[in-house]
VOPAGU-2260 file (C-alpha; in pm, 1 decimal, decimal comma):
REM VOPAGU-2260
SITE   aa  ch    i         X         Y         Z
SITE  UNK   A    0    -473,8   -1709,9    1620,1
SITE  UNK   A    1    -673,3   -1375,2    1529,0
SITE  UNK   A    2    -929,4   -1272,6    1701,4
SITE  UNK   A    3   -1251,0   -1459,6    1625,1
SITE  UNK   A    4   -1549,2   -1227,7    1547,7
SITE  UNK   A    5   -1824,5   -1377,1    1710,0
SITE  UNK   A    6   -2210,2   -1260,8    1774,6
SITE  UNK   A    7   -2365,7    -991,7    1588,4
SITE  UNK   A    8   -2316,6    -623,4    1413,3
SITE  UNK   A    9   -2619,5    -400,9    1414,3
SITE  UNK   A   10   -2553,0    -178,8    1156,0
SITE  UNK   A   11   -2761,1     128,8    1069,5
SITE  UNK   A   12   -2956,7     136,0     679,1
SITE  UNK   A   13   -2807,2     485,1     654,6
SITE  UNK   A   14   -2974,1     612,7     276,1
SITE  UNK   A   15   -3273,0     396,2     380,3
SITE  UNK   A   16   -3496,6     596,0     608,7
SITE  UNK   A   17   -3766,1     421,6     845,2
SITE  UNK   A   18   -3567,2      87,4     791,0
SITE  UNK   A   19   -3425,8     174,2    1124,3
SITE  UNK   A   20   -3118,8    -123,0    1173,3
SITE  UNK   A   21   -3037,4    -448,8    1087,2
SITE  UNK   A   22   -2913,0    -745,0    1279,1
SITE  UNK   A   23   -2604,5    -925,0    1135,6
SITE  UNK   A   24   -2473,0   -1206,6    1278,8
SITE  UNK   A   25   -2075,4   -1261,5    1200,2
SITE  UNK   A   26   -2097,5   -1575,6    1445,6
SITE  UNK   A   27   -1943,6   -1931,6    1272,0
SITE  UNK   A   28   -2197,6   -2156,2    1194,4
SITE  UNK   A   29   -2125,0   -2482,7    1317,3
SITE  UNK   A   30   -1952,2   -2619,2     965,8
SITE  UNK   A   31   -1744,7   -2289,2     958,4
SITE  UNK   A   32   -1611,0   -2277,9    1345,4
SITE  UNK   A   33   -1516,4   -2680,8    1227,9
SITE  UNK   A   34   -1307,6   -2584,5     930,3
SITE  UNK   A   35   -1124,1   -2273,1    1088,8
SITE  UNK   A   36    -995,3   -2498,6    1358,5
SITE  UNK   A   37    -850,5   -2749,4    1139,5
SITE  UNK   A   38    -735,5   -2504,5     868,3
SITE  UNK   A   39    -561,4   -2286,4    1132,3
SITE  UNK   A   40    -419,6   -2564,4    1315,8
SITE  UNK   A   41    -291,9   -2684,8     952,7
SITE  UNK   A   42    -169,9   -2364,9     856,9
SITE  UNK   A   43      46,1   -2334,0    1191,3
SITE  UNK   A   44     147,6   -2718,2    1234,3
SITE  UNK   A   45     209,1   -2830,8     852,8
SITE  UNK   A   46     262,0   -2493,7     654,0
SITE  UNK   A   47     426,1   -2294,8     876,2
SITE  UNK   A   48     682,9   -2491,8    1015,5
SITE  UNK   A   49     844,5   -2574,3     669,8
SITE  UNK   A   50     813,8   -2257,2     514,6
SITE  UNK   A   51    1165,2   -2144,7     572,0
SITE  UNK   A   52    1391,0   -2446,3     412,9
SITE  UNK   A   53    1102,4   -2442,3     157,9
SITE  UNK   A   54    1256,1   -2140,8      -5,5
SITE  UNK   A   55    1585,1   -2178,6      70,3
SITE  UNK   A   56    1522,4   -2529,7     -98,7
SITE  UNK   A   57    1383,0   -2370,0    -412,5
SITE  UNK   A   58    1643,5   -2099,9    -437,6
SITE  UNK   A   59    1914,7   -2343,1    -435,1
SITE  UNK   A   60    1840,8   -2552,1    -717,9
SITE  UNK   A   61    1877,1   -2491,7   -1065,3
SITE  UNK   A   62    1556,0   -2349,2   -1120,1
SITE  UNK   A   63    1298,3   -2189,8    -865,7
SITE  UNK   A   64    1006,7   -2203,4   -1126,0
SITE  UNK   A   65     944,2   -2592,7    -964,6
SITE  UNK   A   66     696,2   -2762,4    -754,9
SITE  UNK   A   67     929,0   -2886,3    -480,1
SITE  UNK   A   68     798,2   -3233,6    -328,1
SITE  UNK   A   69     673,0   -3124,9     -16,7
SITE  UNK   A   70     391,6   -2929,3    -182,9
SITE  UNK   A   71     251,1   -3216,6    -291,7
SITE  UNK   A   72     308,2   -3416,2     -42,1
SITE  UNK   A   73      97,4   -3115,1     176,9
SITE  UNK   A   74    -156,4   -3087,5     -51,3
SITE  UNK   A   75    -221,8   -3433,4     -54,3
SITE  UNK   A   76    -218,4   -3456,5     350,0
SITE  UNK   A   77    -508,4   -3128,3     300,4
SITE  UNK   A   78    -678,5   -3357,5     112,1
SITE  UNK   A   79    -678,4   -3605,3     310,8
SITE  UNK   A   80    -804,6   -3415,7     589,6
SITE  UNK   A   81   -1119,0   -3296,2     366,1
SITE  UNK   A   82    -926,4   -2932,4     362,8
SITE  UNK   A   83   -1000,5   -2886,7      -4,1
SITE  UNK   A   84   -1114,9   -2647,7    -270,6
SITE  UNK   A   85   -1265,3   -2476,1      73,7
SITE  UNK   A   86   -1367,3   -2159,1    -149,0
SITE  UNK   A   87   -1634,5   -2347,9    -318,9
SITE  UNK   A   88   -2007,8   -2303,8    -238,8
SITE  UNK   A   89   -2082,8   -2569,5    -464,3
SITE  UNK   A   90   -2118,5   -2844,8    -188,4
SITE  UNK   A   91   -2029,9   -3145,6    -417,4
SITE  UNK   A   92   -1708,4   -2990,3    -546,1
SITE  UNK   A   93   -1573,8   -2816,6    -242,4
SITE  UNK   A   94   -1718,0   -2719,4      83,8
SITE  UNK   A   95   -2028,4   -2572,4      94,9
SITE  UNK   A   96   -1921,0   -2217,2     270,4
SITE  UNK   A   97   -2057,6   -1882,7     193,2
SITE  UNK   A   98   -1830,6   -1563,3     170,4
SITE  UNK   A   99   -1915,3   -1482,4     525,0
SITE  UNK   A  100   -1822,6   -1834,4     652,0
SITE  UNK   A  101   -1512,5   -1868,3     416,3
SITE  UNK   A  102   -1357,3   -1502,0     487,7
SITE  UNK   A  103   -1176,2   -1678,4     839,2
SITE  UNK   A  104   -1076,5   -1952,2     663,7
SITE  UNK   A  105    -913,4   -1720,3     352,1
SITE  UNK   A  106    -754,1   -1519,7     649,2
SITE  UNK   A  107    -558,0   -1787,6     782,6
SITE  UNK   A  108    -448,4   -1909,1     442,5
SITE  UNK   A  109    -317,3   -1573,9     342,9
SITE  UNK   A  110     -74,1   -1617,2     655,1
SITE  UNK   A  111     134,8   -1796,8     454,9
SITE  UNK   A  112     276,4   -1840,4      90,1
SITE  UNK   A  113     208,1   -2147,1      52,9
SITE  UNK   A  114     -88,9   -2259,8     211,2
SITE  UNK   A  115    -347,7   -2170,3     -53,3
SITE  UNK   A  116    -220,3   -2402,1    -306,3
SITE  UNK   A  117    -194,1   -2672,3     -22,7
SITE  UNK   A  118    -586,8   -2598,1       9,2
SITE  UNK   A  119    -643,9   -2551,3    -365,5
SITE  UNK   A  120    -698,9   -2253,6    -315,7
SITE  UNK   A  121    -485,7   -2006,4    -469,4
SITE  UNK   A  122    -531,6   -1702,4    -710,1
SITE  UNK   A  123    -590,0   -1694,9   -1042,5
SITE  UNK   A  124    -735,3   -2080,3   -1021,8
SITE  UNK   A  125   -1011,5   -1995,7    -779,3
SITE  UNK   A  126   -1144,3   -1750,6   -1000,3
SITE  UNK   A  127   -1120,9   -1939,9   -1323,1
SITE  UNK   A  128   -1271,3   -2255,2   -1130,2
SITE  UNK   A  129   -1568,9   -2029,7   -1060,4
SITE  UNK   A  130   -1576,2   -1911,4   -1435,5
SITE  UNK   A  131   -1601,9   -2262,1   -1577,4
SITE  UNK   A  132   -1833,7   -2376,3   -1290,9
SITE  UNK   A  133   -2088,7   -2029,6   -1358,4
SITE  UNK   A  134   -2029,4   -2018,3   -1736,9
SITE  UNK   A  135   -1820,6   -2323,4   -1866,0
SITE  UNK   A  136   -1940,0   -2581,8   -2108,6
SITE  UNK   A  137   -1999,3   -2925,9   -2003,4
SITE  UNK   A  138   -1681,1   -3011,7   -2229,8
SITE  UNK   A  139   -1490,6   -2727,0   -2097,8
SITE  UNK   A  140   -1609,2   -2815,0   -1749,4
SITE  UNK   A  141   -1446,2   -3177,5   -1783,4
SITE  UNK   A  142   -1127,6   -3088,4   -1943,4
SITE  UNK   A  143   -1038,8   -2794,5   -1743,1
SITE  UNK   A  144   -1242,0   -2747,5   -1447,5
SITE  UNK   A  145   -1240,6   -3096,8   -1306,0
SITE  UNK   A  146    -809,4   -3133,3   -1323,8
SITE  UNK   A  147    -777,9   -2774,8   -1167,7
SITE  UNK   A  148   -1021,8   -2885,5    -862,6
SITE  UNK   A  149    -849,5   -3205,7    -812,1
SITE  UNK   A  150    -507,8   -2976,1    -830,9
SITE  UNK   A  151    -333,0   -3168,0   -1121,5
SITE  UNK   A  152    -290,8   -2844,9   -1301,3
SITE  UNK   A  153    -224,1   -2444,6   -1248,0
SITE  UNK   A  154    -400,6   -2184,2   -1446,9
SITE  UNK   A  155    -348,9   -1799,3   -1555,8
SITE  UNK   A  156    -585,0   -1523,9   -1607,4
SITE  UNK   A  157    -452,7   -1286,5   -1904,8
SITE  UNK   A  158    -625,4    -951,8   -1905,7
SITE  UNK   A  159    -424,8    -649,5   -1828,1
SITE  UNK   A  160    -196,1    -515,3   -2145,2
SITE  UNK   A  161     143,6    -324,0   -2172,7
SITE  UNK   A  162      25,2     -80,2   -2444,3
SITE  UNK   A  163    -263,5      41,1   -2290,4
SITE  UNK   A  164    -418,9     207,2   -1991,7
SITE  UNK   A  165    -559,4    -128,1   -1846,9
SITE  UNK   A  166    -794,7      75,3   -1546,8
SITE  UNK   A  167   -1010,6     109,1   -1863,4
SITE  UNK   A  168    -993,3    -215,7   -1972,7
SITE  UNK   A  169   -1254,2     -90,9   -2301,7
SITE  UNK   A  170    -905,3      25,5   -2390,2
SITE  UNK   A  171    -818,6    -360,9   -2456,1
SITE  UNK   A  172    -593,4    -406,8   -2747,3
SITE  UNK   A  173    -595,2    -763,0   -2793,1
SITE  UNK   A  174    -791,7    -944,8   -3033,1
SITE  UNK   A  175   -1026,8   -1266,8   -3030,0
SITE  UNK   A  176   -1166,4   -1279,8   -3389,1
SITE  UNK   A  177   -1433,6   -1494,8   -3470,1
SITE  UNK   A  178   -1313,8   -1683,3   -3822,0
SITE  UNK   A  179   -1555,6   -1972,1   -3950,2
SITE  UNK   A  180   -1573,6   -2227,3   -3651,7
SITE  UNK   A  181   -1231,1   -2130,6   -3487,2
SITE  UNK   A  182   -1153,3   -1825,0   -3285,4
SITE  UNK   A  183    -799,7   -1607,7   -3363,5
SITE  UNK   A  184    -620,4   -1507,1   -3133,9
SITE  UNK   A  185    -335,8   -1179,8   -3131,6
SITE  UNK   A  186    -214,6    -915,1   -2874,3
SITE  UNK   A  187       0,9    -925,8   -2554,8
SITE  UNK   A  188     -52,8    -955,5   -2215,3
SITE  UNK   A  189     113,8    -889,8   -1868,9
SITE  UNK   A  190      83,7    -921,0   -1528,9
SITE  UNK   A  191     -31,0   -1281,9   -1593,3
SITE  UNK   A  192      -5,4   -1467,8   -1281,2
SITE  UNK   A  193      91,7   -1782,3   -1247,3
SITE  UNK   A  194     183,7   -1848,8   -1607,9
SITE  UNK   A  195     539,4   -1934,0   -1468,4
SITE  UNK   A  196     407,8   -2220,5   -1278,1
SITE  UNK   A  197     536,1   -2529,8   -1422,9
SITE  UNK   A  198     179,9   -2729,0   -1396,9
SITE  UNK   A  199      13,5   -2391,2   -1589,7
SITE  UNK   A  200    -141,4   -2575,2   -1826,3
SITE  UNK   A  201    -417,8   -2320,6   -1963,1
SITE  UNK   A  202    -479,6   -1943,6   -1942,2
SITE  UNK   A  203    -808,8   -1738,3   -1977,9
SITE  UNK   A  204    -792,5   -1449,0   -2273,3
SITE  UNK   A  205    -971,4   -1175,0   -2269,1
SITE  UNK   A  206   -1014,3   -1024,3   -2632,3
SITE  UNK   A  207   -1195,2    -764,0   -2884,0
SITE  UNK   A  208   -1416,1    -981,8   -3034,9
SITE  UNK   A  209   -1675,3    -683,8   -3226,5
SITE  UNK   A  210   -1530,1    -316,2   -3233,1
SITE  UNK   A  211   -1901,1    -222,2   -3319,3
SITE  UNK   A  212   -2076,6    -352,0   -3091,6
SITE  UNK   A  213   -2233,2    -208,5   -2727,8
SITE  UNK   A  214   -1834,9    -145,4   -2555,2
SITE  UNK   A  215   -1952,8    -404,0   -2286,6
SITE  UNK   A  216   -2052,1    -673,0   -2534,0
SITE  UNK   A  217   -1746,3    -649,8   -2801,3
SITE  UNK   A  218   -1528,3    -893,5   -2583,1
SITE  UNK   A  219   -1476,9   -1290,8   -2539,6
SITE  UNK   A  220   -1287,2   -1503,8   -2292,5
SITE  UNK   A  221   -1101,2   -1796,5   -2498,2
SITE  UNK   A  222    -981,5   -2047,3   -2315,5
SITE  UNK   A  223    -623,5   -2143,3   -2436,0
SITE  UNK   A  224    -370,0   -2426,2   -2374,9
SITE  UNK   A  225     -47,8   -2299,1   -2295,7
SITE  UNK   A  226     101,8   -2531,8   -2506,6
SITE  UNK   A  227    -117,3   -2361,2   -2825,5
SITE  UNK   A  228     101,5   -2309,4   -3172,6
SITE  UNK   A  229     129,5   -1896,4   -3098,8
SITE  UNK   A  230     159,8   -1880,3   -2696,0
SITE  UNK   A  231     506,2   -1792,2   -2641,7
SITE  UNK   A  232     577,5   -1651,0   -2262,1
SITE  UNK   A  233     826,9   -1383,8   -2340,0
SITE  UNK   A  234     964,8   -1292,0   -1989,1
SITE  UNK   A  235     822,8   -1318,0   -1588,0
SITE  UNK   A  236     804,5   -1003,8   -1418,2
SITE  UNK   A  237     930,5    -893,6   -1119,8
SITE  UNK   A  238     782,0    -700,7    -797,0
SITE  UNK   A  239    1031,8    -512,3    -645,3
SITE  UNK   A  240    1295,1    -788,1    -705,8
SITE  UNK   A  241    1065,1   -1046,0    -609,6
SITE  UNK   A  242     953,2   -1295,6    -912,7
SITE  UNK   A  243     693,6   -1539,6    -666,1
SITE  UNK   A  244     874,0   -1823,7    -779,9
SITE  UNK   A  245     711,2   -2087,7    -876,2
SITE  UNK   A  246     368,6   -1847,3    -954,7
SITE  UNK   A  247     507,0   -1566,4   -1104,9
SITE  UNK   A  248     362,4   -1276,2   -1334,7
SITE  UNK   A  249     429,8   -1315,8   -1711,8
SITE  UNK   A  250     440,0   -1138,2   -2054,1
SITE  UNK   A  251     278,6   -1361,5   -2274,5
SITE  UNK   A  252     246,6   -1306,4   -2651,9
SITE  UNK   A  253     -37,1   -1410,3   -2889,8
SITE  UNK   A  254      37,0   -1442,6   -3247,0
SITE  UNK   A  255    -235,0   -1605,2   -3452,4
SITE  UNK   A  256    -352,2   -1836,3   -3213,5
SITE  UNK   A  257    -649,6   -2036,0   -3364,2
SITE  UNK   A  258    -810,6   -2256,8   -3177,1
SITE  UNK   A  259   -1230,7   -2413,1   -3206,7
SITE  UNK   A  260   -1530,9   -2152,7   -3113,6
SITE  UNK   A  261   -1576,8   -2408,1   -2879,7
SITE  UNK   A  262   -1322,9   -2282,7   -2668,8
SITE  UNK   A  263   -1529,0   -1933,8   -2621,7
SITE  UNK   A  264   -1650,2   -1929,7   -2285,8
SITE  UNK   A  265   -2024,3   -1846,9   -2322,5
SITE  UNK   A  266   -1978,6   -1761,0   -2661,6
SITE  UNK   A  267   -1883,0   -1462,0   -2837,0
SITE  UNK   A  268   -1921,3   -1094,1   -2645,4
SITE  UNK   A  269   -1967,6   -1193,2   -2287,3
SITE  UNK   A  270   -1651,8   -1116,4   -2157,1
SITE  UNK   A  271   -1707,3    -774,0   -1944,5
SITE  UNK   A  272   -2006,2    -998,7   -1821,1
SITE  UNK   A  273   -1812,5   -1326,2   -1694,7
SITE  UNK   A  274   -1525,9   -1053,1   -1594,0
SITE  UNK   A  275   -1793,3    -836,1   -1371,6
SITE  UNK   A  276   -1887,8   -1207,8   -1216,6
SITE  UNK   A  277   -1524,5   -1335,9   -1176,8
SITE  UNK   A  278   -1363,0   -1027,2   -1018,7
SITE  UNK   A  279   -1601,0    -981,0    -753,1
SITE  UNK   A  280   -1547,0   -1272,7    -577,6
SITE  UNK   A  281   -1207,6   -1246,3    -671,3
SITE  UNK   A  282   -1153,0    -922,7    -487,9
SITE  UNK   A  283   -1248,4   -1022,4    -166,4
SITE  UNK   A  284   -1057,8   -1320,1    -180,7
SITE  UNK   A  285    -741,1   -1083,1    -216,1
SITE  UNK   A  286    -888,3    -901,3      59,6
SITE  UNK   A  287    -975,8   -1182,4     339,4
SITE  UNK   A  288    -603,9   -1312,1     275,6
SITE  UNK   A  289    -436,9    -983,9     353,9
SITE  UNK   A  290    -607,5    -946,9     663,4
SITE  UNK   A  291    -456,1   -1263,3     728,2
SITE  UNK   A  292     -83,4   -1174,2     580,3
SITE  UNK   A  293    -158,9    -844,2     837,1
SITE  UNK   A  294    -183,7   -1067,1    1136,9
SITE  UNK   A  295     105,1   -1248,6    1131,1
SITE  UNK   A  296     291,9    -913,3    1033,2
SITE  UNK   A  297     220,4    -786,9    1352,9
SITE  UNK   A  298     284,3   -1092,4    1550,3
SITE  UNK   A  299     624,7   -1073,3    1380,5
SITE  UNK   A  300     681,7    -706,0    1504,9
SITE  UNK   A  301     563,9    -828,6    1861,9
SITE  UNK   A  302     804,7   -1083,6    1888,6
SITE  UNK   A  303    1092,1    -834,8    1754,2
SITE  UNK   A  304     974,8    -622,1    1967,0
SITE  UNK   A  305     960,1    -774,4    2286,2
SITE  UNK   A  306    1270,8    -998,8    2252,1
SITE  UNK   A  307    1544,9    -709,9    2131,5
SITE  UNK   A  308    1654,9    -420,7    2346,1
SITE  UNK   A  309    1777,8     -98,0    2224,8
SITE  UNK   A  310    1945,1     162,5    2490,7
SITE  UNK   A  311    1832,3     -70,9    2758,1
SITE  UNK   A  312    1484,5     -77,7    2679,5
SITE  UNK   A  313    1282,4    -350,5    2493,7
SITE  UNK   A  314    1202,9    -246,8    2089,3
SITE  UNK   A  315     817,0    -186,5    2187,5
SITE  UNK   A  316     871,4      64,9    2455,5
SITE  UNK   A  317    1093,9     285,0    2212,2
SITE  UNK   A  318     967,6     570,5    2001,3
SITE  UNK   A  319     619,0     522,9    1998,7
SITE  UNK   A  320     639,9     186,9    1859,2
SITE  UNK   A  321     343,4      93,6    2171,7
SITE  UNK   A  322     108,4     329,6    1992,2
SITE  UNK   A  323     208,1     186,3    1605,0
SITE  UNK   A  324     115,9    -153,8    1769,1
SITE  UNK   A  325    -273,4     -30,0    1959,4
SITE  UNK   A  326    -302,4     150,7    1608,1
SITE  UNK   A  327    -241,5    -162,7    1394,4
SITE  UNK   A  328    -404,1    -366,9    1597,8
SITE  UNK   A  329    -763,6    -154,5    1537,0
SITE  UNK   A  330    -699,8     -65,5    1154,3
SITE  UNK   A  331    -710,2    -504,2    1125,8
SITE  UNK   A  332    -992,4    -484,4    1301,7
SITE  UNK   A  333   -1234,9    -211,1    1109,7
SITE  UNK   A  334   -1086,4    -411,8     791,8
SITE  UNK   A  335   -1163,6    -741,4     896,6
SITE  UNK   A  336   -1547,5    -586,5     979,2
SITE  UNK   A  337   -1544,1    -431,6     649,0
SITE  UNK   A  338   -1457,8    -765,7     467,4
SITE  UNK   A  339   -1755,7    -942,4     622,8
SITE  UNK   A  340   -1968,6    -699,1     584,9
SITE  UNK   A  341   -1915,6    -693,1     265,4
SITE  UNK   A  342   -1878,6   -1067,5     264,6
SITE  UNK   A  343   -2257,9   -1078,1     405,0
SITE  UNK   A  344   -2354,0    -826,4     142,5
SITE  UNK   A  345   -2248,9   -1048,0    -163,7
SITE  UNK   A  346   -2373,8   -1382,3      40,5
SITE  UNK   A  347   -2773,7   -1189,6      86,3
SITE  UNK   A  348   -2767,1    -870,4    -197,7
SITE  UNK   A  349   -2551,3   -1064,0    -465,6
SITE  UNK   A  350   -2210,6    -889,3    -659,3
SITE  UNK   A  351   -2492,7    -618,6    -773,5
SITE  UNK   A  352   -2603,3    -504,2    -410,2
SITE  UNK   A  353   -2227,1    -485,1    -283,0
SITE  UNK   A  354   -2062,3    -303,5    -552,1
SITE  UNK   A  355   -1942,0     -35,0    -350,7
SITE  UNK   A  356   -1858,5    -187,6     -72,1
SITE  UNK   A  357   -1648,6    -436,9    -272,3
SITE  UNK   A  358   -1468,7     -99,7    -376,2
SITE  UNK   A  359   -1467,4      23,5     -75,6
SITE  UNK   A  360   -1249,9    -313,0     109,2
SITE  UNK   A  361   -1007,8    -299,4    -209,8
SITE  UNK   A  362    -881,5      16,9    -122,1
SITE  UNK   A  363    -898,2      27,8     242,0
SITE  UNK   A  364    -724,7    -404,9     292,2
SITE  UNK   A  365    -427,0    -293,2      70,3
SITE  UNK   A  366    -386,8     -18,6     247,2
SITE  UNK   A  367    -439,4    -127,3     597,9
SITE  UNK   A  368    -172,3    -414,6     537,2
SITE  UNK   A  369      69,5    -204,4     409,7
SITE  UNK   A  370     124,7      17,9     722,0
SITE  UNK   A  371     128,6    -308,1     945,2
SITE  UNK   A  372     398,9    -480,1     696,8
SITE  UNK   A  373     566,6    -110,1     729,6
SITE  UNK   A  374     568,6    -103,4    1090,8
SITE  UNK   A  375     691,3    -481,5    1158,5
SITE  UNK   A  376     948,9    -401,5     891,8
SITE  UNK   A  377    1053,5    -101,8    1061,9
SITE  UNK   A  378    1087,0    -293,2    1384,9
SITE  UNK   A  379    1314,3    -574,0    1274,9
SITE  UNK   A  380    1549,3    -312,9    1098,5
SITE  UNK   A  381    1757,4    -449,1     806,4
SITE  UNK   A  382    1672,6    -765,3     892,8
SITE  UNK   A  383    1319,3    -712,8     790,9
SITE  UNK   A  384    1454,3    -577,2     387,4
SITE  UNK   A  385    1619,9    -918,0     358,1
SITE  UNK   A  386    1510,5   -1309,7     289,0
SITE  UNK   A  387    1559,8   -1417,2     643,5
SITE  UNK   A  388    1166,4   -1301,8     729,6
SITE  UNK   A  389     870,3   -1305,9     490,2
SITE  UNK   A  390     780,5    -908,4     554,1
SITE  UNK   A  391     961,2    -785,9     221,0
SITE  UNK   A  392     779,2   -1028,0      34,0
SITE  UNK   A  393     455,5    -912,8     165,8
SITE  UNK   A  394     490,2    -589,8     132,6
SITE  UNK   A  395     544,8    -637,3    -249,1
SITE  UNK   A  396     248,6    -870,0    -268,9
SITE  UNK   A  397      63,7    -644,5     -35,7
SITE  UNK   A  398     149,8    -311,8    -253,8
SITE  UNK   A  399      62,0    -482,4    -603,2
SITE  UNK   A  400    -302,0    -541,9    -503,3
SITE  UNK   A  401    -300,0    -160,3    -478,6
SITE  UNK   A  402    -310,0    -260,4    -875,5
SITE  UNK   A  403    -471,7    -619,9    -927,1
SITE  UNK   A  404    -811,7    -571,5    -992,7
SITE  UNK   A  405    -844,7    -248,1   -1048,5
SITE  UNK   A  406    -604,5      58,2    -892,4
SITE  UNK   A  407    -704,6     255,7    -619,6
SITE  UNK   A  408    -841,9     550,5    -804,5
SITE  UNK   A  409   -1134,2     333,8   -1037,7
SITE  UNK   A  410   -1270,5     162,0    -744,4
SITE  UNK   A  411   -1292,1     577,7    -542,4
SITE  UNK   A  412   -1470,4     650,1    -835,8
SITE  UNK   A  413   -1717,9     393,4    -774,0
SITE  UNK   A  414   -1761,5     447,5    -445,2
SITE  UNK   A  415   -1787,7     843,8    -502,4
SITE  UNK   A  416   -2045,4     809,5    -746,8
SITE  UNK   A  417   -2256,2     575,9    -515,2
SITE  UNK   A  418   -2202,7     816,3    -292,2
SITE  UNK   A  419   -2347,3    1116,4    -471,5
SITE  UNK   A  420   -2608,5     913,8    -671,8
SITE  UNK   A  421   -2890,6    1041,0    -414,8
SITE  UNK   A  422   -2815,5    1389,1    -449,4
SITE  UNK   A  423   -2791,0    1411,1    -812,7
SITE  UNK   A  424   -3135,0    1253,8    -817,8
SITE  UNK   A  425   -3269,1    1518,2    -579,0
SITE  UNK   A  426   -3285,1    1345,5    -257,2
SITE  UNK   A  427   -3142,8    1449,4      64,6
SITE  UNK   A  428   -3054,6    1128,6     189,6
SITE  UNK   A  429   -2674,5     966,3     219,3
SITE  UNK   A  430   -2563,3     688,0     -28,2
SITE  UNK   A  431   -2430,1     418,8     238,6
SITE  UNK   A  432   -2579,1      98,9     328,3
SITE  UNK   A  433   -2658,6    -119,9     567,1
């Protein structure tokens, strides 16, 4: 298990002079220390253990883009077990946690593949459950929102567009026209994940609604069946060879797809402010699970490492590889503080007192995992390129959120110009925070 972070943090209010510090307490709250126990103990016992002939199994049928039984019958056992929509702080619908108390919990899911679906608790669906539950309709609420909770059905978030530079996303091509009391739909999207999941049964588009309007009020998010006359999926991507079978990332095609206003989320022109509200939240998700998909990297290079010899010494006491391991080890550390603090700063400031530091964790988590994956990779030689350990995989997943949400160099801007706010206003007092 990875190590627990118990206690407190007292962090300086650097920017905020005479504040002096602040206490914060990263210690589990009762509730919290509960659920990381069982959802670790699941992950390792239940999810672990079957990962292997689950992808053989899904490889060697005739089509990987299936929900193989076991899933199900795992999701159902998480159920069961009251290890369910865990990412929730709506108490009646899931559990009740804050980001601070769910980041451990997200950590040990993104050990494995699989286990956030088994929780109900994968990406895009968590962030389109917390669309509909902040902005959805009642109606929309009951058709979508309540299936997707209970896990009956998969979901896709369509944003990001082949024929323009999506960093900007004001460059959004796409359309969502408002025509009497329906909504028309045209453009193309990529990079949709999870449209290639069999059980995808609706997608969130994001769309020019009013060229003339303010630039962050000219968009809508439509919600839209996948089985809608003018959805066609016209091919799944791939990340370095790897398609996340059954998930998956598709091009998906839009051609005069008219369905009621009603299925406007919030109405017409709110989409930059439902997508400010959605990818926050979203972000650090991304970011507690790689600190997760980082530990088990490195418990994968230690048990390489100390069960192979090379010129009669074991792997770890070969070319440095002691000093990869100390430096690993304290890079998933500073991360892992820097997701809770940040965690702590959406759960007390909201998404609009933790914008930078949001930034800030989606450039450094990527990152951090990376050179971990790297290193165990590195350590298990050829073995570690192939199928036969999960490390290849990762480090494809781990190098596309580099990308998802937002690429490196948007969310330095941000941070930069936090950063220099002070001294363009005069002051002579640093941006950071406490």
């Amino acid at each position: 298990m990875s190590p627990a972070v118990g206690g407190g943090l007292v962090l300086p209010l650097a920017g905020f002079s005479g504040l002096g510090c602040l206490f914060v307490d990263f210690s589990h709250s009762a509730m919290a220390a509960d659920y990381l126990h069982r959802v670790s103990d699941f992950v390792r016992n239940e999810v672990e253990p079957v990962e292997g002939e689950y992808h053989r199994a899904l490889h060697a049928g005739d089509s990987p883009w299936t929900v193989l039984p076991v899933v199900e019958e795992l999701k159902a056992k998480a159920r069961d077990h009251g290890l369910w929509n865990l990412f929730l702080p709506d108490s009646e619908r899931g559990a009740g946690l804050n980001n601070v108390e769910y980041a451990p919990l997200a950590e040990q899911m993104g050990r494995s593949f699989l286990a956030p679906e088994v929780f109900n608790c994968n990406a895009p669906d968590t962030g389109n459950a917390e669309v509909l539950l902040q902005y959805g309709s009642p109606d929309q609420q009951a058709q979508w929102l309540e299936p997707l909770l209970r896990g009956e059905i998969r979901s896709a978030f369509c944003m990001t567009e082949p024929a323009v530079a999506s960093s900007d996303a004001t460059n959004m091509a796409a359309t969502a026209t408002v025509d009497g009391d329906e909504i028309v739909l045209n453009g193309r999207k990529w990079w949709s994940t999870g449209v290639g999941h069999p059980n995808c049964r609706f997608v969130i588009f994001m769309g020019l609604t009013d060229p003339a309007a303010d630039r962050h009020r000219r968009h809508s998010m439509v919600l839209v069946p996948t089985d809608a006359p003018g959805v066609k999926v016209e091919r799944m991507l791939s990340v370095f060879g790897h398609r996340d079978e059954p998930y998956g990332h598709g091009e998906v095609s839009f051609t005069d797809v008219r369905l009621p206003l009603d299925n406007v989320i919030a109405g017409p022109g709110r989409g930059f402010e439902i997508a400010q509200g959605r990818l926050g939240p979203g972000r650090i998700h991304h970011c507690m699970r790689l600190i997760g998909l980082a530990e088990r990297s490195l418990e994968l290079a230690l048990t390489r490492g100390t069960s192979r010899e090379a010129f009669g010494k074991p792997l770890l006491n070969l070319g440095g590889n002691r000093e990869r391991v100390a430096h690993a080890r304290i890079a998933i550390n500073q991360a892992r503080l820097l997701v809770l603090h940040t965690a702590w700063l959406l759960d007390t400031k909201g998404l609009a007192g933790a914008r930078s530091e949001v930034s800030q964790i989606k450039v450094a988590v990527p990152n951090m995992a990376l050179d971990v994956i790297d290193m165990a990779i590195q350590l298990h030689g050829a073995a570690g390129l192939s199928e036969d350990f999960p490390l290849a995989a990762a480090y494809a997943g781990a190098r596309s959120l580099r990308l998802a949400d937002g690429p490196d160099e948007v969310h330095l801007g941000l941070v930069a110009r936090y950063e220099m706010a002070p001294y363009r206003s005069g002051t002579s007092e640093g941006g950071g925070r406490g």
